[in-house]
C-alpha positions, 0 to 999 in steps of 0.5 A, spaced: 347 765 440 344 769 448 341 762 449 347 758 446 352 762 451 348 762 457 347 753 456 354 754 455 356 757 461 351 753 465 355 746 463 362 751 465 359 752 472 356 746 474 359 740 470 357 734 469 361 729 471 360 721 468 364 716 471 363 707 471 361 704 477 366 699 478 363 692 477 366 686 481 369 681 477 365 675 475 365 668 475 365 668 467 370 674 466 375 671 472 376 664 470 376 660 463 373 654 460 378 650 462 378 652 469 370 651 470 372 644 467 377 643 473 373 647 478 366 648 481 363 653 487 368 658 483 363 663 486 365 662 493 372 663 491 370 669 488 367 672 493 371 672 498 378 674 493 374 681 492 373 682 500 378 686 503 379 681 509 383 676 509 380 668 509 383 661 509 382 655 504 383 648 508 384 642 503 381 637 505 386 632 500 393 633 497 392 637 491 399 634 488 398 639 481 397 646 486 391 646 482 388 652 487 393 655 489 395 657 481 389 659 480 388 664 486 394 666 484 392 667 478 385 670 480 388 674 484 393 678 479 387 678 474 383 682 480 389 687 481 388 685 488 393 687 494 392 680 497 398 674 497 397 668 498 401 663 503 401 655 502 403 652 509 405 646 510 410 641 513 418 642 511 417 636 506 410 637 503 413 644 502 419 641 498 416 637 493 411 643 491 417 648 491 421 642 486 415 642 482 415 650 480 422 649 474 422 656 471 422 662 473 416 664 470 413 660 473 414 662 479 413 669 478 407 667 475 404 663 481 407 669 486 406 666 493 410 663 498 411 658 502 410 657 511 413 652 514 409 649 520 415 646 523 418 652 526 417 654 533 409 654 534 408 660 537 412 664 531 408 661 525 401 662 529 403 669 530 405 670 523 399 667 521 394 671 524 399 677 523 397 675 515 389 674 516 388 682 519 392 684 514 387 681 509 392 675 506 390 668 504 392 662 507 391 655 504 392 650 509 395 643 507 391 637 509 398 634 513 399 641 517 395 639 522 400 633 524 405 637 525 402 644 528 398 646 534 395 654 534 396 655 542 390 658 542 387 654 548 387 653 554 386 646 554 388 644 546 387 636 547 379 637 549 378 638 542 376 631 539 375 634 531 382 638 531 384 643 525 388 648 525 384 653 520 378 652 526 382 656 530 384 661 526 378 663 523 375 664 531 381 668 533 382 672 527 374 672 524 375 670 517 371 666 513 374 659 511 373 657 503 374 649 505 376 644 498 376 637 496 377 633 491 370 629 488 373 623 484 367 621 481 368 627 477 375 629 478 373 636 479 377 639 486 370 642 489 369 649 492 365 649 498 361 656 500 365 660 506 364 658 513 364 664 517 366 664 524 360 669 527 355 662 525 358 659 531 356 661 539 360 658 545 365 659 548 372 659 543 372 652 544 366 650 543 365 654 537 372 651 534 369 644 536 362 647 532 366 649 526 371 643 526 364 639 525 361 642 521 367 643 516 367 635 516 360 634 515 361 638 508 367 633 506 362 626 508 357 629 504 361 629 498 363 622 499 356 620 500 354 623 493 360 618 490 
């Protein structure tokens, strides 16, 4: 009993203490079948929803069945994560997603919002930044571009290759998770992160840099067709 009490004592004295290692989720446990089904290059989605920066998603082509955006959204609740997802667009783009959204609980389901690029530049470039330092998410419509300059630069029209994920990446260093559509397979492709810090220069050369070779990932991908 001596021995029993003194091991007792000693448990009393210094504790053990167990704990799980908090394990980041993976692309299997994320996602289901039929997500793998619609998607590939889930992992560069998933690696970038479990960083505590924000980052953006420029889609190369219209997703008319907010295909990605439900499944961030959807990703995001799964992961209990802090961040929010914002669609930005033109007024009409934005109007006919908004439609398309019928009940209610689909639209606490998706839980994102929407930005309208059309409102005075300077206030949505600032917002925007504003959302990325805080560690939010935008998903930048392929139209957007036609209605919204970031007035970034000092000399905009030199840059030949323009998109407005580019400028934001460089001024707010966050990574850009560029998408498109592969329509051999009908899948929406995934491509992995770019990151801002790849790039040298002055800002113009580096956005111009990025620009380029956000493009060559989508001429790739229609070269595979």
């Amino acid at each position: 009993m001596g021995k029993l009490s003194f091991l007792l004592a000693e448990d009393y004295i210094k504790p053990k203490i167990y704990f799980k290692s908090k394990q980041v989720p993976t692309v299997n446990t994320m996602y289901t079948p039929e997500d793998h089904d619609n998607f590939s290059g889930l992992e560069h989605l998933t690696q970038l929803l479990c960083s505590p920066r924000g980052f953006i998603v420029n889609a190369f082509q219209i997703d008319y069945y907010q295909s990605l955006p439900r499944l961030i959204a959807k990703s995001v609740k799964h992961i209990h994560s802090f961040k929010k997802l914002y669609i930005l667009g033109p007024e009409l783009s934005l109007s006919i997603l908004k439609r398309s959204t019928k009940t209610i609980y689909e639209k606490q389901m998706l839980d994102y919002e929407y930005i309208n690029v059309e409102q005075d530049p300077d206030f949505v470039t600032n917002q925007c930044i504003t959302l990325l330092e805080e560690g939010h998410i935008l998903y930048i419509l392929p139209e957007t571009s036609v209605c919204w300059r970031p007035n970034l630069l000092t000399e905009p029209d030199k840059i030949s290759h323009y998109l407005c994920s580019t400028l934001l990446s460089q001024q707010v260093n966050v990574s850009i998770l560029a998408t498109a559509l592969k329509n051999e397979s009908g899948k929406v492709v995934i491509f992995p992160a770019d990151t801002p810090n790849a790039y040298s220069g002055d800002m113009e050369t580096r956005v111009y840099q990025q620009s380029e070779t956000l493009y060559q990932l989508f001429d790739s991908l229609k070269a595979d067709e």
